[in-house]
Residue frames as qw, qx, qy, qz and C-alpha x, y, z in Angstrom:
[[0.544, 0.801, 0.010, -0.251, -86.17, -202.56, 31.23],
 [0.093, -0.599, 0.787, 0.117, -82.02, -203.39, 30.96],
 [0.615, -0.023, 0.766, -0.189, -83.33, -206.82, 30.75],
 [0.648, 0.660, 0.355, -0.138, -86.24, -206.40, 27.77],
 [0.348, 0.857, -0.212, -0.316, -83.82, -203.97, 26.13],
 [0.218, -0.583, 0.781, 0.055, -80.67, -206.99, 26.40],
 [0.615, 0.121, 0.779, 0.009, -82.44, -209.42, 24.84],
 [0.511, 0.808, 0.247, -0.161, -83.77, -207.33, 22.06],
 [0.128, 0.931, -0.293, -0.179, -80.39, -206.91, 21.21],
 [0.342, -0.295, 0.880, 0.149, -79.21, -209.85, 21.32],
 [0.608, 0.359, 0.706, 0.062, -82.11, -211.06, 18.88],
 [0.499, 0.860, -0.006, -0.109, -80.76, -208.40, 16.38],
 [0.493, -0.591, 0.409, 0.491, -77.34, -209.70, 16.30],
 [0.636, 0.482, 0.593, 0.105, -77.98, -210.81, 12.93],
 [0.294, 0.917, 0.263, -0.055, -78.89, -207.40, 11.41],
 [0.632, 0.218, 0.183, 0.721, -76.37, -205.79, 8.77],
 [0.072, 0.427, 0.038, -0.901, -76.48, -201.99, 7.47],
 [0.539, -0.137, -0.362, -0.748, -79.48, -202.86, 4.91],
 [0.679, -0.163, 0.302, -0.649, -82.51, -203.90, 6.21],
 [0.055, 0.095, -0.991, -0.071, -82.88, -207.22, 7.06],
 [0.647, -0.176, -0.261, -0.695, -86.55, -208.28, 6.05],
 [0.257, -0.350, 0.844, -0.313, -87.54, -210.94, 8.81],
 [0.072, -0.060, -0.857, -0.507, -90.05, -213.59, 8.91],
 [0.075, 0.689, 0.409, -0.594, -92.47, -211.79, 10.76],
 [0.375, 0.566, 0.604, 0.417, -94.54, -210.50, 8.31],
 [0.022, -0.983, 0.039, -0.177, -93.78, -206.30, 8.08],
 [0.546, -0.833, 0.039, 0.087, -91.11, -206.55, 10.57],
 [0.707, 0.557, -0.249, 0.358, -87.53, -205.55, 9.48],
 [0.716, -0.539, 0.033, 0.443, -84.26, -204.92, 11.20],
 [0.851, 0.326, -0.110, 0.397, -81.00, -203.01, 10.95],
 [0.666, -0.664, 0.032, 0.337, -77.85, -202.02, 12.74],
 [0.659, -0.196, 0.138, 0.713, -74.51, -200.03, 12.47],
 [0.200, -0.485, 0.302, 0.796, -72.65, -197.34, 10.27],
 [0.531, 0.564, 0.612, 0.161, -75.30, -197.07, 7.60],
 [0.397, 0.024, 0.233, 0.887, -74.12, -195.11, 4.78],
 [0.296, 0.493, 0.181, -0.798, -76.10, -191.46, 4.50],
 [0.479, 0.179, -0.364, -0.778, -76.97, -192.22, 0.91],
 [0.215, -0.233, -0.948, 0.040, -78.91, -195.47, 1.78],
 [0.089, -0.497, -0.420, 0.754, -80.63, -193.18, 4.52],
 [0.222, 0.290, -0.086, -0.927, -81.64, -190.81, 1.78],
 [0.000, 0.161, 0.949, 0.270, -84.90, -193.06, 0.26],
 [0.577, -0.372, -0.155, -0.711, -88.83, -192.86, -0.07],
 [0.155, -0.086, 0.877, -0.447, -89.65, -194.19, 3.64],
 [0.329, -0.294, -0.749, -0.494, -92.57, -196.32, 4.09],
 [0.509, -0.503, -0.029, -0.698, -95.41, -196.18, 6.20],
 [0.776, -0.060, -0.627, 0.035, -94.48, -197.47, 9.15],
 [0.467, -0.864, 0.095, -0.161, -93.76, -197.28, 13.11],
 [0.569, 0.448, -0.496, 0.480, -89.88, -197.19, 13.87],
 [0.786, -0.585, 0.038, 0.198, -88.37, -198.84, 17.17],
 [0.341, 0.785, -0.408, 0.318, -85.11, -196.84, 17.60],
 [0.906, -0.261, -0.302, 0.143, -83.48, -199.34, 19.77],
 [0.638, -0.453, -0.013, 0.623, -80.03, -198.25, 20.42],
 [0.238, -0.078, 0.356, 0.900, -77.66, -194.79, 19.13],
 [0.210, 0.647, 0.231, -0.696, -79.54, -192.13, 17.16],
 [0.331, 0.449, 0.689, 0.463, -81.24, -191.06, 14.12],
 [0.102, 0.431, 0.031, -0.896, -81.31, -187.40, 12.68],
 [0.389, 0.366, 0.707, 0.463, -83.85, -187.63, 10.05],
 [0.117, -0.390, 0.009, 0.913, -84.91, -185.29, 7.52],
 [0.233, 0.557, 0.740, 0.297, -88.10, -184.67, 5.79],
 [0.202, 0.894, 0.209, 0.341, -88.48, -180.91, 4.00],
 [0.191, 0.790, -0.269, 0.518, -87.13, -178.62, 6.25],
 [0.819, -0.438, 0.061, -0.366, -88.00, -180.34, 9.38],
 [0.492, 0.395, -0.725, 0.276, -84.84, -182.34, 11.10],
 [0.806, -0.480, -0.098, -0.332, -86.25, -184.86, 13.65],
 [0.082, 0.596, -0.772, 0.206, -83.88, -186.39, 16.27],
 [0.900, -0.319, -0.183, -0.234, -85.07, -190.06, 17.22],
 [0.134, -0.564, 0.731, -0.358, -82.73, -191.07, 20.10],
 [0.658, -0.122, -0.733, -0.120, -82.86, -194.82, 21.32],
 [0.048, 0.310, 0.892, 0.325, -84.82, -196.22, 22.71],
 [0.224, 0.381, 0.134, -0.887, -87.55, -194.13, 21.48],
 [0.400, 0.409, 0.808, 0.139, -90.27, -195.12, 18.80],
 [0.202, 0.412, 0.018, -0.888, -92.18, -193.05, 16.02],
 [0.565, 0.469, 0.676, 0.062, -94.68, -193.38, 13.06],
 [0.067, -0.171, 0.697, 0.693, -94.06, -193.02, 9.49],
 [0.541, 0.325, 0.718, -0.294, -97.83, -192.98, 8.56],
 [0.819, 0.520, 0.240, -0.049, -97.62, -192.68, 4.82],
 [0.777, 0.233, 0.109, 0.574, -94.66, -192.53, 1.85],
 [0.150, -0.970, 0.048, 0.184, -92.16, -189.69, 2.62],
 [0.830, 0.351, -0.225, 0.369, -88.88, -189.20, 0.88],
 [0.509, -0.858, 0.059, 0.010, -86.72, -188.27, 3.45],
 [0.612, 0.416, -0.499, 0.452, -82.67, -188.18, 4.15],
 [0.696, -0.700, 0.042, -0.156, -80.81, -189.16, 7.36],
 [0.118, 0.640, -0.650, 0.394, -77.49, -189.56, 9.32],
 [0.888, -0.359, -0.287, -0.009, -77.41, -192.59, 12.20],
 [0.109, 0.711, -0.552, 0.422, -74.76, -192.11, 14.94],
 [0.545, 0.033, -0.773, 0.323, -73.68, -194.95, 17.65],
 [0.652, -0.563, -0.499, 0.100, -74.59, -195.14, 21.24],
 [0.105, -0.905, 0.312, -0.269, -72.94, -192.99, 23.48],
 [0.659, -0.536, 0.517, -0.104, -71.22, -195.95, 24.99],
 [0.304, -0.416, 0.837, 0.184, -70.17, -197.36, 21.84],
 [0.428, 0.210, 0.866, 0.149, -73.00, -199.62, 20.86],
 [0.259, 0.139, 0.751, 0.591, -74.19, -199.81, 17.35],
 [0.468, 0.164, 0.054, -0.867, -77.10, -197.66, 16.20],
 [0.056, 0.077, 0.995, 0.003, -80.08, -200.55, 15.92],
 [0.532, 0.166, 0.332, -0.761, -83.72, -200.25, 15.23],
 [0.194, 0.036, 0.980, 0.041, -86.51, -201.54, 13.91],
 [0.239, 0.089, -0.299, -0.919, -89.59, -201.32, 11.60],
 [0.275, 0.416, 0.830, -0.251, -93.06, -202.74, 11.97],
 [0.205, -0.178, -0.493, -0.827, -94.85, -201.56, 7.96],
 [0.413, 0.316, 0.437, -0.734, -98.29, -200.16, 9.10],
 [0.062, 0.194, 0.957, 0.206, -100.99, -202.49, 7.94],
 [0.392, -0.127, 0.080, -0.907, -104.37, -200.51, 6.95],
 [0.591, -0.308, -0.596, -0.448, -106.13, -203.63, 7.19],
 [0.498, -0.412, -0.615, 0.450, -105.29, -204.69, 10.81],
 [0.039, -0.029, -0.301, 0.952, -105.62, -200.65, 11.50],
 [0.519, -0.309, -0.313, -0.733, -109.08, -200.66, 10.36],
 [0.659, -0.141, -0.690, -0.265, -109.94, -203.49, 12.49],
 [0.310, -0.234, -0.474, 0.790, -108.19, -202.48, 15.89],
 [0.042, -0.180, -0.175, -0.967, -110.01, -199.33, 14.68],
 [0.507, -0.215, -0.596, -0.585, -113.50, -200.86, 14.63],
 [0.621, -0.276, -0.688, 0.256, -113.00, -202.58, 17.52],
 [0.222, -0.197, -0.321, 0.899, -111.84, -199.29, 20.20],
 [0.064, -0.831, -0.516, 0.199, -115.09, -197.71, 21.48],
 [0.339, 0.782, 0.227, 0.471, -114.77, -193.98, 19.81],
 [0.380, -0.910, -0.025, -0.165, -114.25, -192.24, 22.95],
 [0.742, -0.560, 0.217, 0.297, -110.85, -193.75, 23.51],
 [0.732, 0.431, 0.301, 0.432, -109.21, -192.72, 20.59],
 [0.267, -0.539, -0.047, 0.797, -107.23, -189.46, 20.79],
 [0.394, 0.853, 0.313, -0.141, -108.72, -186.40, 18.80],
 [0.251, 0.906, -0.324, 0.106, -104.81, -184.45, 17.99],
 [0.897, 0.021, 0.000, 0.442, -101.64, -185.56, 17.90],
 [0.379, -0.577, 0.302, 0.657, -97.82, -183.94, 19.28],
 [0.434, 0.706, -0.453, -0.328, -95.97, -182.79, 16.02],
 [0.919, 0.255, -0.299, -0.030, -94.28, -185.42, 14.52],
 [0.144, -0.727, 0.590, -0.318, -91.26, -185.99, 16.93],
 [0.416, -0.014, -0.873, 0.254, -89.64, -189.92, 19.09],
 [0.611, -0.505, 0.029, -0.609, -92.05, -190.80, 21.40],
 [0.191, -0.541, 0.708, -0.411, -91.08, -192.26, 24.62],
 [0.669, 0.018, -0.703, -0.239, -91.26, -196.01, 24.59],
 [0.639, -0.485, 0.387, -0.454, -92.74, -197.60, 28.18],
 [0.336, -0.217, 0.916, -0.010, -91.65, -201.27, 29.50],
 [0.667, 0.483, 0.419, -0.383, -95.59, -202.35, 28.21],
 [0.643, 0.684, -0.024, -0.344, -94.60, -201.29, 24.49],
 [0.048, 0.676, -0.735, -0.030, -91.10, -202.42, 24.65],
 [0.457, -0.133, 0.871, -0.125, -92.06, -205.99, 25.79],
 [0.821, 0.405, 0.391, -0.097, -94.89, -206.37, 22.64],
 [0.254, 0.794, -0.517, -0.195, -91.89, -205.04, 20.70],
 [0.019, 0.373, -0.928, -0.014, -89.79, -208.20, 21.84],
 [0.576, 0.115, 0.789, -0.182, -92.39, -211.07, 21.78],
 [0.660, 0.694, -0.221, -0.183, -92.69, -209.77, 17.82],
 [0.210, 0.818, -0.534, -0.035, -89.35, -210.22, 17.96],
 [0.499, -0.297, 0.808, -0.100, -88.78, -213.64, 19.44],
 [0.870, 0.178, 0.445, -0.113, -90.92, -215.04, 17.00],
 [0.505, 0.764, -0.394, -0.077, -88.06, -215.00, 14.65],
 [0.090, 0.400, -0.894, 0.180, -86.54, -217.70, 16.55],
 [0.329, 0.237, 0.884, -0.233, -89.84, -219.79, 16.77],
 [0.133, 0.250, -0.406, -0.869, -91.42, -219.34, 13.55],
 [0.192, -0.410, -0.872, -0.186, -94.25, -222.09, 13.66],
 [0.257, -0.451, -0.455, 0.724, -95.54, -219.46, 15.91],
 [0.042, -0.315, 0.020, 0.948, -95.89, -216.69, 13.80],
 [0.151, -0.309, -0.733, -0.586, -99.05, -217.32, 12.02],
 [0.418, -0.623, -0.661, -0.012, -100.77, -217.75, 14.93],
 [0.460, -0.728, -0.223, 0.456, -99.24, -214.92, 17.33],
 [0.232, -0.161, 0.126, 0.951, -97.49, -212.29, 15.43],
 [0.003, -0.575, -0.294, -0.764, -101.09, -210.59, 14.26],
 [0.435, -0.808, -0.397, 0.011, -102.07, -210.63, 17.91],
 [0.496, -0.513, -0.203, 0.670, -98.90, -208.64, 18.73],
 [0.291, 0.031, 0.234, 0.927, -98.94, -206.35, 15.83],
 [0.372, -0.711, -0.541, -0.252, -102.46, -205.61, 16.80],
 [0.588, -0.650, -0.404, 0.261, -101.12, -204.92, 20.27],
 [0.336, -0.195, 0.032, 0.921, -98.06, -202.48, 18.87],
 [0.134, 0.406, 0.331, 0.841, -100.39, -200.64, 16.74],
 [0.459, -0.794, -0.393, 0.063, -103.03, -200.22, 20.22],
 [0.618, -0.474, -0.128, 0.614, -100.18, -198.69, 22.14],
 [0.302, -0.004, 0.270, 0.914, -99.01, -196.33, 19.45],
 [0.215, -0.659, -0.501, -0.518, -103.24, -195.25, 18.72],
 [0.478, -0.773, -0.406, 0.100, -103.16, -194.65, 22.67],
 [0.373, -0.591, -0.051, 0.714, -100.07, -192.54, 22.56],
 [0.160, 0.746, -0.096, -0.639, -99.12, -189.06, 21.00],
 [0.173, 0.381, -0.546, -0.726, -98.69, -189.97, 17.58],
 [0.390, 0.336, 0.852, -0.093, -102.08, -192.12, 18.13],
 [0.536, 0.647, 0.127, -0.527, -104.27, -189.12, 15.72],
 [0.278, 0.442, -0.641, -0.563, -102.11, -190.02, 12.54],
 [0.045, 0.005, -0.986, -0.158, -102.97, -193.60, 12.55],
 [0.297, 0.446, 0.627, -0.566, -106.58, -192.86, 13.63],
 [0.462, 0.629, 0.012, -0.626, -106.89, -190.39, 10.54],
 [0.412, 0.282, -0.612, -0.614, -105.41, -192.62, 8.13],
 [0.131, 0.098, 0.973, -0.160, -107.45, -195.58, 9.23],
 [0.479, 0.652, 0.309, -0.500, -110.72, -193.60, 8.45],
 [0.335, 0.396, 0.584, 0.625, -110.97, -194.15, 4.33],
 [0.009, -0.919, -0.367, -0.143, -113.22, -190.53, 4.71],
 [0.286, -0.874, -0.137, 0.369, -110.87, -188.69, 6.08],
 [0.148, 0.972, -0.094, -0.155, -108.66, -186.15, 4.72],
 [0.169, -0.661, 0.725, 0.091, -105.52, -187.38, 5.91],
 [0.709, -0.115, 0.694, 0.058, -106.45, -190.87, 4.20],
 [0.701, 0.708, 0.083, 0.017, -107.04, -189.32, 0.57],
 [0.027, 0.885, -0.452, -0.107, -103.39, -187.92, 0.97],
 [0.467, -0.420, 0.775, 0.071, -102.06, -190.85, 1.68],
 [0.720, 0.580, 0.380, -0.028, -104.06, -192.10, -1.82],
 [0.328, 0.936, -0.110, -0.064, -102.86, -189.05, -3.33],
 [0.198, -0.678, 0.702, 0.093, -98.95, -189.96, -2.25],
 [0.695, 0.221, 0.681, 0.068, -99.48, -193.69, -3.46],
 [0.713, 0.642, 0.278, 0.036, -100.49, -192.38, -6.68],
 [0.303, 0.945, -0.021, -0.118, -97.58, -190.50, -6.77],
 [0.449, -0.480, 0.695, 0.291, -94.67, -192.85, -6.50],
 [0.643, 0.116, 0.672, 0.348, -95.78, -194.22, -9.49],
 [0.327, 0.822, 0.445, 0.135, -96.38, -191.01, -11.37],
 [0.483, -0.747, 0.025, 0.456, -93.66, -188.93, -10.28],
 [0.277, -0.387, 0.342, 0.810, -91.95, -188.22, -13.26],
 [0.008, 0.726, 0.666, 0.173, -95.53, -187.03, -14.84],
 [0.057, -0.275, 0.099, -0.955, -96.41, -183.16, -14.83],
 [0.196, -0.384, -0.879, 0.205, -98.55, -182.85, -12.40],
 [0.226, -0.536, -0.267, -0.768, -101.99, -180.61, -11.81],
 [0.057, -0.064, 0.572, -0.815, -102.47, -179.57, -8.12],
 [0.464, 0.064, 0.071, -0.881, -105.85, -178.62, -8.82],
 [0.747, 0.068, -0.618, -0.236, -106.94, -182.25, -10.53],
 [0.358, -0.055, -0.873, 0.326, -105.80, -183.76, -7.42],
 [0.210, 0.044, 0.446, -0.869, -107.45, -181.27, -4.92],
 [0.684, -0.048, -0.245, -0.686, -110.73, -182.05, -6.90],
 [0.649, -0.156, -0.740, -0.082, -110.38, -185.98, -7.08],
 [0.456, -0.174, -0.717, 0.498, -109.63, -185.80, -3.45],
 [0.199, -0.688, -0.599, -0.357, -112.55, -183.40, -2.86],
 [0.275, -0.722, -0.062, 0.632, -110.82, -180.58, -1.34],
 [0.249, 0.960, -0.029, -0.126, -110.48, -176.88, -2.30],
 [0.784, 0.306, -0.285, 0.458, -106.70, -176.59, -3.47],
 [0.189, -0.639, 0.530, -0.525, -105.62, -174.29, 0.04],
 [0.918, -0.177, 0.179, -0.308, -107.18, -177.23, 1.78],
 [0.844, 0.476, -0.236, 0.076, -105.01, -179.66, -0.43],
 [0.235, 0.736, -0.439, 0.459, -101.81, -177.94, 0.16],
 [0.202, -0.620, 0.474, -0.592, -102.49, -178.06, 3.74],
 [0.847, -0.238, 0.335, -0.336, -103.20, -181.20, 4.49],
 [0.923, 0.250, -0.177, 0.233, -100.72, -182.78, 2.18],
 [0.026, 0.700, -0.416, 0.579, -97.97, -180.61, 4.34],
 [0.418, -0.496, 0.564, -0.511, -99.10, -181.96, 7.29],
 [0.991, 0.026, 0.057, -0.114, -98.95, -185.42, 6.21],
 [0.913, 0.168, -0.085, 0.362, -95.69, -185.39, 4.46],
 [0.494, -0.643, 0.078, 0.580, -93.76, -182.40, 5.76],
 [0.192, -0.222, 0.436, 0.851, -93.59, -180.97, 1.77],
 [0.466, 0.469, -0.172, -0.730, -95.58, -179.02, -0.77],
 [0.808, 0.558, 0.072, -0.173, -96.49, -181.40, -4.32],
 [0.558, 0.811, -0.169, 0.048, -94.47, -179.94, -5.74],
 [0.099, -0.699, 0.686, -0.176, -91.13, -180.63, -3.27],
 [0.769, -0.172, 0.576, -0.217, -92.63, -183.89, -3.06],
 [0.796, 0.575, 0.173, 0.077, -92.24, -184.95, -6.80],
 [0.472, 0.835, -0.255, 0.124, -89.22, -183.12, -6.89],
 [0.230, -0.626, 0.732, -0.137, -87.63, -185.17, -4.69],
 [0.868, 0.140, 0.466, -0.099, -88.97, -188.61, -5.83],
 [0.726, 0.687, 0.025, -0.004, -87.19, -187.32, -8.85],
 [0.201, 0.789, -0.531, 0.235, -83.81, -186.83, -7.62],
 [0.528, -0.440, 0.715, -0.130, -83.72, -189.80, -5.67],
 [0.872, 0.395, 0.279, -0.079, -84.48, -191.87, -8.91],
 [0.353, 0.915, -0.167, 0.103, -81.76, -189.77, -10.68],
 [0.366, -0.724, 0.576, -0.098, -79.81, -190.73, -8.13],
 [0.732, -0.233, 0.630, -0.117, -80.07, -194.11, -8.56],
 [0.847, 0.528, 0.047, 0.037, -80.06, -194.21, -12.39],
 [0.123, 0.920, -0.356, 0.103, -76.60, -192.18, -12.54],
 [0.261, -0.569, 0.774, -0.098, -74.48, -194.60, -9.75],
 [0.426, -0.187, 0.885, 0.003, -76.02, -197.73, -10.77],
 [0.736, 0.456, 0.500, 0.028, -77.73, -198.11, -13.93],
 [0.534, -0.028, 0.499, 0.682, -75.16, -195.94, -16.43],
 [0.156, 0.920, 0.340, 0.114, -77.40, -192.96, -16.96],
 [0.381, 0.343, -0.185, 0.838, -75.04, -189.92, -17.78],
 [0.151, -0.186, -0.238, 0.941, -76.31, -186.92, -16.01],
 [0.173, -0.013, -0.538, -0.825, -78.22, -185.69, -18.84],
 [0.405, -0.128, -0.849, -0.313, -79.47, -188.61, -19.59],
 [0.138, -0.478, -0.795, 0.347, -81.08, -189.59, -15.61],
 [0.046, 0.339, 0.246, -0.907, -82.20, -185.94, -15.75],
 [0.527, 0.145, -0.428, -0.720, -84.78, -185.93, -18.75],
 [0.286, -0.179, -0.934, -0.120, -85.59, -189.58, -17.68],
 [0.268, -0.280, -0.752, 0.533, -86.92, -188.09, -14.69],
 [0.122, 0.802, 0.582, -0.066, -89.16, -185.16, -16.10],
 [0.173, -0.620, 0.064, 0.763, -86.21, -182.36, -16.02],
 [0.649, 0.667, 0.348, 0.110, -86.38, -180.18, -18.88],
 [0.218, 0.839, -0.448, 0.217, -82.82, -178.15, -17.98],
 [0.852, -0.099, -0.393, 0.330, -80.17, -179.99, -16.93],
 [0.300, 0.306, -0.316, 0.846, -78.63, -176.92, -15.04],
 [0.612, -0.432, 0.043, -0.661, -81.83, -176.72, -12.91],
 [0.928, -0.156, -0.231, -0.248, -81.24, -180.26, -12.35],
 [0.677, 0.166, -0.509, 0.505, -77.71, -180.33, -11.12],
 [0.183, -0.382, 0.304, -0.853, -78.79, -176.72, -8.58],
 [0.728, -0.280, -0.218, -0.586, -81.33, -178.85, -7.60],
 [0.683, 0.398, -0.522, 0.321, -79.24, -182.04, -6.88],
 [0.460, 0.262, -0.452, 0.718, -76.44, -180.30, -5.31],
 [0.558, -0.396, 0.054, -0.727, -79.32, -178.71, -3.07],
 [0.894, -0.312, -0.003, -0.321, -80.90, -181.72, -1.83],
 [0.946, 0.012, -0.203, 0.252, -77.59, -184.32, -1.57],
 [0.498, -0.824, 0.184, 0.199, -75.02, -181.48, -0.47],
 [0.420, -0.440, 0.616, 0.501, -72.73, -182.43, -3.81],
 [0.560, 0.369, -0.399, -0.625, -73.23, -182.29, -7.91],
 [0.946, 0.220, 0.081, -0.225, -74.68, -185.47, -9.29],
 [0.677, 0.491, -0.512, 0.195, -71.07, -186.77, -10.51],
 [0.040, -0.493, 0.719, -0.488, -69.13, -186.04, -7.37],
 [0.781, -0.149, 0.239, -0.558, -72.13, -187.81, -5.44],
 [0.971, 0.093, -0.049, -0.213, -72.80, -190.50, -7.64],
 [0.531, 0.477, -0.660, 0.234, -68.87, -191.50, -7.81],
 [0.272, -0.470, 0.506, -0.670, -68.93, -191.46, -4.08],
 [0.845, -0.054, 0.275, -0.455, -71.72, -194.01, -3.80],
 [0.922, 0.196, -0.321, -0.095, -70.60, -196.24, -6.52],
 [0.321, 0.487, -0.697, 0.417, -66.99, -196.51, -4.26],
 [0.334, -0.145, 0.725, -0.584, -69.14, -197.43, -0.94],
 [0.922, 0.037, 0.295, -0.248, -71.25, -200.09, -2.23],
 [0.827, 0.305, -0.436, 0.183, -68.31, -201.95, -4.45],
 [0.308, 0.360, -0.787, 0.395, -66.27, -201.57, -1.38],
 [0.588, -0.205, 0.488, -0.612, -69.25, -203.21, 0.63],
 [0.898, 0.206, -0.227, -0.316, -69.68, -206.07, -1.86]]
């Protein structure tokens, strides 16, 4: 495994602190001292290879520790905030991202006799990565250094990561959102609809219908997709927008706050300081000093 794990590292020397999109199609990279407010974003749906060092992430109340090398799945949009810390020996915190394809899931899907599919899934939590998953990890990964290749061989491996991950504990999430019927795949509609709608009042009950559930139902099953109520969900899509108008497009306060749906700004700074751990000035000054002194 020292072997699989020494090459994989050596084919991420590349990788910066933002994500380096490869040419593997989904498959992204990055390494080091990423700054916490980078970390603090709407995550996509995807399965994360914690390679080296650690990740504390944080989605509602819920603070997940992914240690390297460990893997996990992101199976639909979550805004989330996190912290990254180094190896114990030094080396760089490193992972990787493979964006979860529903078409190739349906199709693996179609393909896996019914009976082999796990019925439940662990809680959301790093699952332990074997030599097996690690190695289709790195033949993804090579084909960034043989790229005529990757038409032909990178869907058979991302086929093969997304087997491995259906056969282990966090195989039920991908199962349920592969099913278009199932519950957990309207949510994952519902959460789509809501990155682009987010600073929209929104009606619980309107959704629960479209998505033919009762609104307790609703609740609960958008919870146990994204780890937050609606309502905490929207209200954090809004403050990470806020965020982003404030340090880098020249929105006062105020101003990002009404852009974003508030209708007090003093709800909107408690709110804020709540979720980022500092008022919307202090914060946003902060940020704008660590990315001009990254440029």
């Amino acid at each position: 495994m020292n072997k699989i794990m020494d090459e994989i590292i050596d084919l991420m020397k590349y990788a910066g602190t933002r994500p380096i999109a490869t040419e593997v199609p989904g498959l992204s990279m990055i390494k080091g001292d990423i700054p916490a407010h980078q970390l603090a974003a709407l995550y996509e749906p995807m399965i994360g290879f914690t390679v080296q060092g650690t990740k504390i992430l944080s989605i509602g109340e819920r603070s997940i520790t992914l240690g390297g090398p460990s893997y996990y799945v992101l199976p639909v949009h979550v805004p989330a905030t996190a912290r990254v810390y180094p190896d114990p020996n030094g080396g760089p915190y490193m992972s990787l991202g493979l964006a979860l394809n529903q078409n190739v899931l349906q199709s693996l899907l179609r393909d896996l006799p019914e009976n082999l599919i796990p019925t439940s899934s662990e809680p959301f939590a790093a699952c332990e990565i074997d030599i097996e998953f690690m190695e289709a990890w790195l033949r993804l990964l090579r084909l960034t250094k043989t790229t005529r290749d990757i038409p032909a061989l990178a869907p058979a491996y991302e086929r093969e990561i997304l087997y491995r991950v259906l056969m282990g504990p966090q195989g039920w999430y991908l199962r349920q959102l592969g099913m278009q019927e199932s519950n957990f795949s309207k949510i994952s509609q519902i959460v789509k609809w809501f990155r682009d709608h987010f600073m929209s009042p929104i009606d619980v009950g309107e959704m629960a219908t479209k998505s033919g559930m009762a609104i307790n139902t609703f609740h609960r099953q958008f919870k146990s997709a994204t780890g937050l109520s609606p309502i905490q969900f929207q209200k954090q899509l809004r403050l990470l927008e806020a965020r982003n108008l404030i340090a880098f497009e020249g929105y006062t306060v105020a101003g990002a706050a009404y852009q974003v749906g508030y209708q007090s700004t003093s709800q909107f700074n408690r709110e804020y300081s709540r979720f980022f751990g500092s008022s919307p000035a202090r914060d946003t000054k902060k940020l704008r000093l660590i990315e001009s002194a990254r440029d």
